[in-house]
N, CA, C and O atoms as CSV, one atom per row, in Angstrom:
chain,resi,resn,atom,element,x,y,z
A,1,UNK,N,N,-14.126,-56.450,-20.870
A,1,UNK,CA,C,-14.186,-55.087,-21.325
A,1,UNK,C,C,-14.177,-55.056,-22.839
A,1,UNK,O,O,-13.281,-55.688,-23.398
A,2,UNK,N,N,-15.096,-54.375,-23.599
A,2,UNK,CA,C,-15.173,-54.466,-24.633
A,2,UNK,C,C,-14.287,-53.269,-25.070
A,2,UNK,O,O,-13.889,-52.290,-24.440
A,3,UNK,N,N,-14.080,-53.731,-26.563
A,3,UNK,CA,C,-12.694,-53.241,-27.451
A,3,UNK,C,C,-12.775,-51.796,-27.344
A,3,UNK,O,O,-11.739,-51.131,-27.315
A,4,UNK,N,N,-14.334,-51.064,-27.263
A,4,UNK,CA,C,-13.896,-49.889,-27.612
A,4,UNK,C,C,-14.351,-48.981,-25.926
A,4,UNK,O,O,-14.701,-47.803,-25.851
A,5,UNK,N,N,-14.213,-49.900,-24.818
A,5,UNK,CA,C,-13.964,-49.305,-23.642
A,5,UNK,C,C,-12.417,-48.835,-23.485
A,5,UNK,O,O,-11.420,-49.491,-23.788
A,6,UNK,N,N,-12.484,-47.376,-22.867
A,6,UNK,CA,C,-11.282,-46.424,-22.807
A,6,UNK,C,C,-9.793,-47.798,-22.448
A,6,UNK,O,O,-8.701,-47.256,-22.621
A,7,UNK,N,N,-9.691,-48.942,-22.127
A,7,UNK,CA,C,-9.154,-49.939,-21.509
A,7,UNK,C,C,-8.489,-50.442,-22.762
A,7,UNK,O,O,-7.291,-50.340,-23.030
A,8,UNK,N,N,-9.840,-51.242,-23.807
A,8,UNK,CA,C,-9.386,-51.572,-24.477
A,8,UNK,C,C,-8.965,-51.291,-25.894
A,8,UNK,O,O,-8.780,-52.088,-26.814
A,9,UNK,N,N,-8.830,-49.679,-25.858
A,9,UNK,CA,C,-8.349,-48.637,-26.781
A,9,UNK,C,C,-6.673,-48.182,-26.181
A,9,UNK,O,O,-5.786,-47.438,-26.598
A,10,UNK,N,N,-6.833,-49.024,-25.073
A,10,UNK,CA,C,-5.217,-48.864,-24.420
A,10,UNK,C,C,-4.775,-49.910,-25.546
A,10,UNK,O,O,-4.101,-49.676,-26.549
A,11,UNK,N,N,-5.283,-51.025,-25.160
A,11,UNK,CA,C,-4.443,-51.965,-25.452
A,11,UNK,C,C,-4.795,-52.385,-27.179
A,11,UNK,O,O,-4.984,-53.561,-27.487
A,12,UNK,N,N,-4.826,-51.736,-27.778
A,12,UNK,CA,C,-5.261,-51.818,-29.333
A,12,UNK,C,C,-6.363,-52.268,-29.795
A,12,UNK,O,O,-6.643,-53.216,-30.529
A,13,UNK,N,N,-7.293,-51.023,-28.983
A,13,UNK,CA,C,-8.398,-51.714,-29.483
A,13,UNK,C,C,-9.412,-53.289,-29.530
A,13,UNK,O,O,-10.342,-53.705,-30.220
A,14,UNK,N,N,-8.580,-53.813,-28.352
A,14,UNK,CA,C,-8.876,-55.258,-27.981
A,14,UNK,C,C,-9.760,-55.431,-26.843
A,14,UNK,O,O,-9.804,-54.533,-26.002
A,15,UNK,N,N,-10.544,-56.581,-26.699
A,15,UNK,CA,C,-11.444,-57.288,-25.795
A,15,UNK,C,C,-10.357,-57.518,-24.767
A,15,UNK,O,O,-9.340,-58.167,-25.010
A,16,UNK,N,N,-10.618,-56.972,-23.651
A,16,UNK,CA,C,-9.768,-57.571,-22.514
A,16,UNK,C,C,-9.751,-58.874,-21.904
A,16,UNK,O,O,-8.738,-59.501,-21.593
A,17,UNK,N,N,-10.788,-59.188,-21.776
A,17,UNK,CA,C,-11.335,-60.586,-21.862
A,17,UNK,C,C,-10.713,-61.585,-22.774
A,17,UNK,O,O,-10.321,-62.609,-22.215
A,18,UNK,N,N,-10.607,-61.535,-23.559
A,18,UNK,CA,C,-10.271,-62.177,-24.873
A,18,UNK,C,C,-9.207,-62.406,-25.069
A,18,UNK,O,O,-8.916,-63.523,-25.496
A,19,UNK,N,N,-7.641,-60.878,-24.696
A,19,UNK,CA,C,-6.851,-60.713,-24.488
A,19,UNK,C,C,-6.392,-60.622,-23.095
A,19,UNK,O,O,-6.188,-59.435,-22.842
A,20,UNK,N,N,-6.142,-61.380,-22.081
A,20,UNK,CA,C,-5.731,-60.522,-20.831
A,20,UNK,C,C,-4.393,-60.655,-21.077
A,20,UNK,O,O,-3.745,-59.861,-20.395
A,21,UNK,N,N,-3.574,-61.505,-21.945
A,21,UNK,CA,C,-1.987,-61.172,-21.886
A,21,UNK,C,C,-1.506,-59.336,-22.273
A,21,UNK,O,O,-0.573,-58.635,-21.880
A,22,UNK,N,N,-2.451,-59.133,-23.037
A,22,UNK,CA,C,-2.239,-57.636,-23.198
A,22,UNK,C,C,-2.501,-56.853,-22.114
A,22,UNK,O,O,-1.685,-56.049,-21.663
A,23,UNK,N,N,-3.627,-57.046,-21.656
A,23,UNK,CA,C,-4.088,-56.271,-20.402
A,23,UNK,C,C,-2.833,-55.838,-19.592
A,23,UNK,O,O,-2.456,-54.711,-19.268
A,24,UNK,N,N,-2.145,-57.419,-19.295
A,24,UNK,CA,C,-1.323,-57.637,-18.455
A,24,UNK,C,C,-0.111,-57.264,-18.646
A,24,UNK,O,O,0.755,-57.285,-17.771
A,25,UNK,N,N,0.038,-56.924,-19.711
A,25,UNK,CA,C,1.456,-55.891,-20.197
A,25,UNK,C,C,1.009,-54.372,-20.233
A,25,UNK,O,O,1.939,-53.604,-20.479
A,26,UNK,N,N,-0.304,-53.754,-20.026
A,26,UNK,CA,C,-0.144,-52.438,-19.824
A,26,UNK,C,C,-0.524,-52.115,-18.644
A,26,UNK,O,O,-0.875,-50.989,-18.289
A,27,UNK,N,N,-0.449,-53.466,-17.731
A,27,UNK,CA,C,-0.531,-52.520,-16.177
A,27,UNK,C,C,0.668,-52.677,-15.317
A,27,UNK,O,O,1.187,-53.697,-14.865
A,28,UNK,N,N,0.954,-51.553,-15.210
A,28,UNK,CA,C,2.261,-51.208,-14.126
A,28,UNK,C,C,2.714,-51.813,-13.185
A,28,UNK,O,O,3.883,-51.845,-12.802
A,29,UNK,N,N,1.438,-52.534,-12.589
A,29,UNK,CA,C,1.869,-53.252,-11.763
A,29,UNK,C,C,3.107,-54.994,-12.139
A,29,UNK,O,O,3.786,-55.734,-11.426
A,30,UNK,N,N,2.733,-54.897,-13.865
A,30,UNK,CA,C,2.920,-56.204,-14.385
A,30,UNK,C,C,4.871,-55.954,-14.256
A,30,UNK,O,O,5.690,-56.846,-14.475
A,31,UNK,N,N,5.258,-54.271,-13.784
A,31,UNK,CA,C,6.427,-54.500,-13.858
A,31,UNK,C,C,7.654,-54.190,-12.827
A,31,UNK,O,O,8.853,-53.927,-12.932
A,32,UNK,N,N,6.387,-54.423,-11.422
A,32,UNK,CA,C,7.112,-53.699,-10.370
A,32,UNK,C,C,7.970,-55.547,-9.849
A,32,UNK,O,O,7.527,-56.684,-9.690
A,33,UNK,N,N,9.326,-54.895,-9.757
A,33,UNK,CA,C,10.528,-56.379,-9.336
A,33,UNK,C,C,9.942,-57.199,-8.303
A,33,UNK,O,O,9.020,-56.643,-7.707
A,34,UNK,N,N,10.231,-58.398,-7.919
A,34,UNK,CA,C,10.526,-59.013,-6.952
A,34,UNK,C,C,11.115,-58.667,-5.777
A,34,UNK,O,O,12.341,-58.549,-5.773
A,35,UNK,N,N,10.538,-58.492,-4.844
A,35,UNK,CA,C,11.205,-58.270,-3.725
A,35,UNK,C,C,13.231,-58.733,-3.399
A,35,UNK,O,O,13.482,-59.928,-3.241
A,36,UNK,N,N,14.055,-58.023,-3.358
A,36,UNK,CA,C,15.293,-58.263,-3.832
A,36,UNK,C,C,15.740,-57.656,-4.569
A,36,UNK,O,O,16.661,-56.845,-4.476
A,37,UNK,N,N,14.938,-58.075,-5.696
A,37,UNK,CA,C,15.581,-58.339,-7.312
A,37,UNK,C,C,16.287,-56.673,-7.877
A,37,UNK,O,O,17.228,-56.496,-8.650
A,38,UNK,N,N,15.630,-55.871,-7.327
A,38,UNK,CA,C,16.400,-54.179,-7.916
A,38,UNK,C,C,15.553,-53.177,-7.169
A,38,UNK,O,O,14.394,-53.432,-6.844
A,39,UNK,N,N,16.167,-52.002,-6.894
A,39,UNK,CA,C,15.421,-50.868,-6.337
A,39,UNK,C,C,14.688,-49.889,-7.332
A,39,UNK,O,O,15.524,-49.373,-8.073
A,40,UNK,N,N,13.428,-49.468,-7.593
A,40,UNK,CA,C,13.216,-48.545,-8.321
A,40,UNK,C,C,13.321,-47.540,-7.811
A,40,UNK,O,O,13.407,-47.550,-6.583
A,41,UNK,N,N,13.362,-46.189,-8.564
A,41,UNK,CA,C,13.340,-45.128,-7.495
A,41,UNK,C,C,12.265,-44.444,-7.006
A,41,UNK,O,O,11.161,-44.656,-7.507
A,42,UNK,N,N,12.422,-43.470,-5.899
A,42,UNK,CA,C,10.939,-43.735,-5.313
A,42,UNK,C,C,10.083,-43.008,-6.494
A,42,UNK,O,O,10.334,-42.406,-7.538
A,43,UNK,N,N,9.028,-43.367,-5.812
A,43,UNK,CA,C,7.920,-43.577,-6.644
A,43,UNK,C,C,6.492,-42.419,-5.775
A,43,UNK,O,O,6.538,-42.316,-4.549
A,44,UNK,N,N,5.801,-41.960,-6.260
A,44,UNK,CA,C,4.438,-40.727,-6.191
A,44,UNK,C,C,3.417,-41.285,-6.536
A,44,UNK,O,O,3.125,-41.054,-7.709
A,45,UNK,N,N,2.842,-41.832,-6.084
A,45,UNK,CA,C,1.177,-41.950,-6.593
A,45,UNK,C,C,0.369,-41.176,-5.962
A,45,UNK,O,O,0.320,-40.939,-4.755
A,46,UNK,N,N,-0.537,-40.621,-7.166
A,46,UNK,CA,C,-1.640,-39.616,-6.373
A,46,UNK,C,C,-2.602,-40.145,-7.315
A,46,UNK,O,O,-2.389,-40.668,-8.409
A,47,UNK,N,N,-3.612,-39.943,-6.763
A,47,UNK,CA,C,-5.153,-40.327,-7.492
A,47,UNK,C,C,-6.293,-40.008,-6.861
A,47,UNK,O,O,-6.565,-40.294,-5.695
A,48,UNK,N,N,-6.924,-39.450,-7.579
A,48,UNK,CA,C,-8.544,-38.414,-7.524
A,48,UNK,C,C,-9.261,-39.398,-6.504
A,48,UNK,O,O,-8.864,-40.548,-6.318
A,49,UNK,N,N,-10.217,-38.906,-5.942
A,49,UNK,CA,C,-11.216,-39.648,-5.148
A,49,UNK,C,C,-12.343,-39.632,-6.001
A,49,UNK,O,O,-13.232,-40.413,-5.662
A,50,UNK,N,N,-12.583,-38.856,-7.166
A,50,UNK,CA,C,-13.351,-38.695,-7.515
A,50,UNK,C,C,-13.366,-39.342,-9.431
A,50,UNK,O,O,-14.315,-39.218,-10.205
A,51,UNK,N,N,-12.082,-39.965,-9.720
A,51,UNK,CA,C,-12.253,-40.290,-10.500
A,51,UNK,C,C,-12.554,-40.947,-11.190
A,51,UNK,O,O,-12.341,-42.039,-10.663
A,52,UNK,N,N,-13.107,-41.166,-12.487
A,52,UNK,CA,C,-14.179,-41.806,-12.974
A,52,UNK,C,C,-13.686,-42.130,-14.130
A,52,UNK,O,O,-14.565,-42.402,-14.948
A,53,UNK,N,N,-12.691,-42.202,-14.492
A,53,UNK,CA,C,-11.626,-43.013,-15.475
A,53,UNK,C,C,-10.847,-44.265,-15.237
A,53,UNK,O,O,-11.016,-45.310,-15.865
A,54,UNK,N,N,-9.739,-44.023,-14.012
A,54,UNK,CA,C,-9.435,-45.073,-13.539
A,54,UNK,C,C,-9.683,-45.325,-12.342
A,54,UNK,O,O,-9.405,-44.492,-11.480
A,55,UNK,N,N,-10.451,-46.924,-11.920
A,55,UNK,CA,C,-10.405,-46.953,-10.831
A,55,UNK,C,C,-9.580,-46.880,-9.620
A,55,UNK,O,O,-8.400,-47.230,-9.608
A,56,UNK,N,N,-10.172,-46.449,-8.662
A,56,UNK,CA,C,-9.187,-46.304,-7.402
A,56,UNK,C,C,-8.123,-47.719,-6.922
A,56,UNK,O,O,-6.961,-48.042,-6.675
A,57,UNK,N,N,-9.188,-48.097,-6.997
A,57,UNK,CA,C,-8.476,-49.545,-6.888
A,57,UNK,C,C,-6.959,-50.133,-7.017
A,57,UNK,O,O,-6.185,-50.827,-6.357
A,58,UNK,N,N,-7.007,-49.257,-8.598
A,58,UNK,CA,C,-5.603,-49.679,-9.309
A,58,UNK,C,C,-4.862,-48.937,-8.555
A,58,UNK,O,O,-4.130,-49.735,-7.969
A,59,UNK,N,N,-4.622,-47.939,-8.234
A,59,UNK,CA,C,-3.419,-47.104,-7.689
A,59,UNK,C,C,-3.585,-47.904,-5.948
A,59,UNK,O,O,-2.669,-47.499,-5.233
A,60,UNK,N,N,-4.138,-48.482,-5.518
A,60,UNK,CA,C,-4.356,-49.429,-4.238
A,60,UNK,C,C,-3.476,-50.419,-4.583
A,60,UNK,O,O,-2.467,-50.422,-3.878
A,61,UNK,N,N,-3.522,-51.278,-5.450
A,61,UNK,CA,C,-3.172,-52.406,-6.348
A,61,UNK,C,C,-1.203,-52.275,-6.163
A,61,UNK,O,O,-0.278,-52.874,-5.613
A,62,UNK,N,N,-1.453,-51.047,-7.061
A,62,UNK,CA,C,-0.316,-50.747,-7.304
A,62,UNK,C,C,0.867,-50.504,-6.483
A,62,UNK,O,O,1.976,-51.016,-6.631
A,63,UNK,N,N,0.512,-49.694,-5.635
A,63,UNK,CA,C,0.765,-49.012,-4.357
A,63,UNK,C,C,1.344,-50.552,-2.956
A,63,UNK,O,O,2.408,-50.686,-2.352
A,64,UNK,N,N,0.336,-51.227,-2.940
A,64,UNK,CA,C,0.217,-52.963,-2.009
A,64,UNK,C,C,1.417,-53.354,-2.708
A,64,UNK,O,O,2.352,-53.517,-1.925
A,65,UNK,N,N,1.815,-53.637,-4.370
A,65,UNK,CA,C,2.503,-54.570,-4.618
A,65,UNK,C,C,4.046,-54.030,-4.760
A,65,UNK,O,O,4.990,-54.787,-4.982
A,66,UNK,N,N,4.179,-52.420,-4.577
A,66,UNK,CA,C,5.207,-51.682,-4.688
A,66,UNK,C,C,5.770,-51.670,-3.187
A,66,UNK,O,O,6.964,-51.414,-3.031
A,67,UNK,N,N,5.060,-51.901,-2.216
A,67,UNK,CA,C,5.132,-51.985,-0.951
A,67,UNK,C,C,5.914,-53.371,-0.695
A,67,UNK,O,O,7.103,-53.363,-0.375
A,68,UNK,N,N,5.233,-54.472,-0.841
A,68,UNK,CA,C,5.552,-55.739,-0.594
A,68,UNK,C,C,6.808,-56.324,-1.364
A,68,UNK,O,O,7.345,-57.351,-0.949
A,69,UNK,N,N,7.351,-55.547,-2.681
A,69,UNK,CA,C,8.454,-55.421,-3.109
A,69,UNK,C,C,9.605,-55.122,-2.585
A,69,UNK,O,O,10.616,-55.745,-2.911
A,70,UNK,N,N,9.628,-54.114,-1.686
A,70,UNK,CA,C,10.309,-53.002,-0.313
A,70,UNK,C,C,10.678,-51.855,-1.176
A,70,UNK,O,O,11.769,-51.287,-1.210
A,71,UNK,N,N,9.488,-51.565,-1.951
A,71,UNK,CA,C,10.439,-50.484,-2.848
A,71,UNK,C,C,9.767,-49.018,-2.111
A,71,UNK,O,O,9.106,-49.098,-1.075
A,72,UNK,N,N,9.946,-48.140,-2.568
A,72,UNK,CA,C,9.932,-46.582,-1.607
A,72,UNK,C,C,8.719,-45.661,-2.479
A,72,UNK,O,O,8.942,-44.881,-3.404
A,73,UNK,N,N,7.359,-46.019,-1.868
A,73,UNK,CA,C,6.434,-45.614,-2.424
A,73,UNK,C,C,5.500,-44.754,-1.461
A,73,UNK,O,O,4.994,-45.298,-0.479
A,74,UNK,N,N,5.320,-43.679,-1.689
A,74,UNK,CA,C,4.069,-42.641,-1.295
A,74,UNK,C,C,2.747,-42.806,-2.151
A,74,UNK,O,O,2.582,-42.411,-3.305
A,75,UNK,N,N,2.067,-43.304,-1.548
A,75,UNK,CA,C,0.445,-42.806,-1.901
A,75,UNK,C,C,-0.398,-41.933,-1.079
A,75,UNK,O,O,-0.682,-41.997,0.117
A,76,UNK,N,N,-0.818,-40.892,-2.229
A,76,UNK,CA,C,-1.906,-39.353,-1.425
A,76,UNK,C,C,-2.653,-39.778,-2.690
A,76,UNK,O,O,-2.476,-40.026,-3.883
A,77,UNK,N,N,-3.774,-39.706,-1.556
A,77,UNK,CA,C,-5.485,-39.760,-2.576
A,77,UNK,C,C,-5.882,-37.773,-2.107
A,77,UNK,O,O,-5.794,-37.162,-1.042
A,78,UNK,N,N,-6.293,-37.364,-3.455
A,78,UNK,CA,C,-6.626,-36.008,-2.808
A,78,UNK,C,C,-8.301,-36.038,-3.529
A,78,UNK,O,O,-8.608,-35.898,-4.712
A,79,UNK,N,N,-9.165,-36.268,-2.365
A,79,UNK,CA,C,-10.533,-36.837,-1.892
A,79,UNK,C,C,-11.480,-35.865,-3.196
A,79,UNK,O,O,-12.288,-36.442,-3.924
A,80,UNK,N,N,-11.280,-34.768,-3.278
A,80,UNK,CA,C,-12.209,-34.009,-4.582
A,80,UNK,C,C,-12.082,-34.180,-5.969
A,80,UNK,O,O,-13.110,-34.427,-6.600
A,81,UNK,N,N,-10.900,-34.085,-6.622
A,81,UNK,CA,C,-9.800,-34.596,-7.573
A,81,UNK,C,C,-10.361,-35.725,-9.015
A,81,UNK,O,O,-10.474,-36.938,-8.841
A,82,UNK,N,N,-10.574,-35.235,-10.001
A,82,UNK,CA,C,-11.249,-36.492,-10.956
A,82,UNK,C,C,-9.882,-36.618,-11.657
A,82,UNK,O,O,-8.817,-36.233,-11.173
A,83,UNK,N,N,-10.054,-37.232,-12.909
A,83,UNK,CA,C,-8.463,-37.756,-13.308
A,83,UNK,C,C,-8.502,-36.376,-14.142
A,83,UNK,O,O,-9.339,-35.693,-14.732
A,84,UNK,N,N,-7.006,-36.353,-13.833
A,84,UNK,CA,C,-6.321,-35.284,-14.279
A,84,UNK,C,C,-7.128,-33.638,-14.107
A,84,UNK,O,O,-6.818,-32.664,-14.792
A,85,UNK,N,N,-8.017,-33.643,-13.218
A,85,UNK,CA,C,-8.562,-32.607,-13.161
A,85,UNK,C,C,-7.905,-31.352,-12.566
A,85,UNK,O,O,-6.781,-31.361,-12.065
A,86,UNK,N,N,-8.613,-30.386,-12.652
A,86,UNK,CA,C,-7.780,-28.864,-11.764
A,86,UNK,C,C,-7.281,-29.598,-10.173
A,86,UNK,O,O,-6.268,-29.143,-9.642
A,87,UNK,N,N,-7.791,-30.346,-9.719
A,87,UNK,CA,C,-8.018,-31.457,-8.347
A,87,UNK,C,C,-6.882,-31.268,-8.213
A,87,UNK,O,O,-6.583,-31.185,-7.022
A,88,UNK,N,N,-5.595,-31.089,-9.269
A,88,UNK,CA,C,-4.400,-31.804,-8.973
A,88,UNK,C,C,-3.372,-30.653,-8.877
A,88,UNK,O,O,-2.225,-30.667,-8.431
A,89,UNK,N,N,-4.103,-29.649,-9.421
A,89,UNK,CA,C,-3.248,-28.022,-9.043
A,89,UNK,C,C,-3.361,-27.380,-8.294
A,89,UNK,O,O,-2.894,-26.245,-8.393
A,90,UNK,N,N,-4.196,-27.887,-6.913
A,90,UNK,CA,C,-4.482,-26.864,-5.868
A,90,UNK,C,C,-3.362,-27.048,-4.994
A,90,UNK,O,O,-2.589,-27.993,-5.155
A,91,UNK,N,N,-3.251,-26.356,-4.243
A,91,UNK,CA,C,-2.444,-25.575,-3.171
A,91,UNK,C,C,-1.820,-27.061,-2.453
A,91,UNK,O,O,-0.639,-27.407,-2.467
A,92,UNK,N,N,-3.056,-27.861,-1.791
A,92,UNK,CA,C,-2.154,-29.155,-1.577
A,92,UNK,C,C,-1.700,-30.379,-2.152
A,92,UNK,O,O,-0.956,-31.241,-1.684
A,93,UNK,N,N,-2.257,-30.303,-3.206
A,93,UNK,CA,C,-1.485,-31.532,-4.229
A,93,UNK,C,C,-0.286,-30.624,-4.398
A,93,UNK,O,O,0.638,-31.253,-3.882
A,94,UNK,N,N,0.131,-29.593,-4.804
A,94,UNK,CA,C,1.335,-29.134,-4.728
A,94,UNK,C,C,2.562,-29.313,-3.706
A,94,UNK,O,O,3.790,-29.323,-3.794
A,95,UNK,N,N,1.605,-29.450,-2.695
A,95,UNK,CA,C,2.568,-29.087,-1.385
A,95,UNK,C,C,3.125,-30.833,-1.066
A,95,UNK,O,O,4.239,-31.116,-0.623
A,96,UNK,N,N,2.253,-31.639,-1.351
A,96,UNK,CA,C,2.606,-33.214,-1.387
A,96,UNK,C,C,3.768,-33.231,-2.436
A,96,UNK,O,O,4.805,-33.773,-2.055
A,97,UNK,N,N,3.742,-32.728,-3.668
A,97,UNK,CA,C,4.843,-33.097,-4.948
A,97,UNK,C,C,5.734,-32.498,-4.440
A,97,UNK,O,O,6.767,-33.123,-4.681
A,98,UNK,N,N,6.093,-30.976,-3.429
A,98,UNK,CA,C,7.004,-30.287,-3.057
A,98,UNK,C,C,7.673,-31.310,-1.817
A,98,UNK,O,O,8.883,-31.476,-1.661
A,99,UNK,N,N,6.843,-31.800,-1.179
A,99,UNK,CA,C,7.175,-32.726,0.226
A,99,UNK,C,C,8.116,-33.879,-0.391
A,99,UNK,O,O,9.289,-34.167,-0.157
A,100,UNK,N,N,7.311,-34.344,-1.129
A,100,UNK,CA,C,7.681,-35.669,-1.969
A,100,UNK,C,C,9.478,-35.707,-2.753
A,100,UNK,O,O,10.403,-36.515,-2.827
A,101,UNK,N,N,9.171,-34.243,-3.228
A,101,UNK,CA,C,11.167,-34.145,-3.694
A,101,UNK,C,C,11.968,-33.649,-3.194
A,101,UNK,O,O,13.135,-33.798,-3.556
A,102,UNK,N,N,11.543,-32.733,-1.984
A,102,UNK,CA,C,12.956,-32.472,-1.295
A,102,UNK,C,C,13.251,-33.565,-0.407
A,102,UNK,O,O,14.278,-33.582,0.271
A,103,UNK,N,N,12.388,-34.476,-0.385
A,103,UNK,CA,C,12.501,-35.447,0.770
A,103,UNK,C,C,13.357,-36.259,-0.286
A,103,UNK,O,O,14.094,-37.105,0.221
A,104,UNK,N,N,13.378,-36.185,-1.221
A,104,UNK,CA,C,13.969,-37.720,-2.333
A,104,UNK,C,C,15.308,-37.031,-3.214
A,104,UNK,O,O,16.176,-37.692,-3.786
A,105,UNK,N,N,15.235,-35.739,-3.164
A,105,UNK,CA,C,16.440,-35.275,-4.190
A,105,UNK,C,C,17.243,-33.933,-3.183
A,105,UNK,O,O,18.202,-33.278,-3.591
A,106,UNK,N,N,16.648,-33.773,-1.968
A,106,UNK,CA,C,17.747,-32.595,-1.661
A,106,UNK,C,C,18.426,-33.510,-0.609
A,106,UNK,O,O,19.412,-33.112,0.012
């Protein structure tokens, strides 16, 4: 990925390629524990079907290795949804974030 792909303007403007130790410190996944090792708390992933920023993939990625950790993770893909779009204020992405905390904080 070249330096001035949205990626490698994460990571200062760097070749990902070139750099993957950086890469590898700004993906989330680089900091989910060892199975054992500590509980995070639960955790929400939602991600666009339609988005065209970050791939889907990653929140898949993410989601598999937060799992295999035993840590307490929900993933909702809401299928119309681009990143950060209105996608994420309709009636049922709401009703998932509402599901999601009374189930975790009441």
């Amino acid at each position: 990925m070249d330096a001035k792909s949205p990626e490698g303007q994460l990571i200062g403007r760097r070749n990902l390629f070139e750099h993957p130790e950086w890469a590898r410190a700004a993906s989330p996944v680089s900091y989910v524990p060892d199975a054992g090792d500590r509980m995070l708390p639960p955790i929400l992933i939602m991600h666009g079907g339609r988005d065209q920023l970050v791939n889907f993939d990653q929140s898949c990625r993410l989601y598999e290795r937060l799992r295999q950790a035993g840590q307490d993770v929900t993933f909702y893909k809401l299928p119309d949804a681009n990143h950060g779009s209105n996608g994420f204020r309709c009636q049922e992405a709401l009703d998932v974030v509402e599901r999601f905390l009374r189930q975790h904080l009441l």
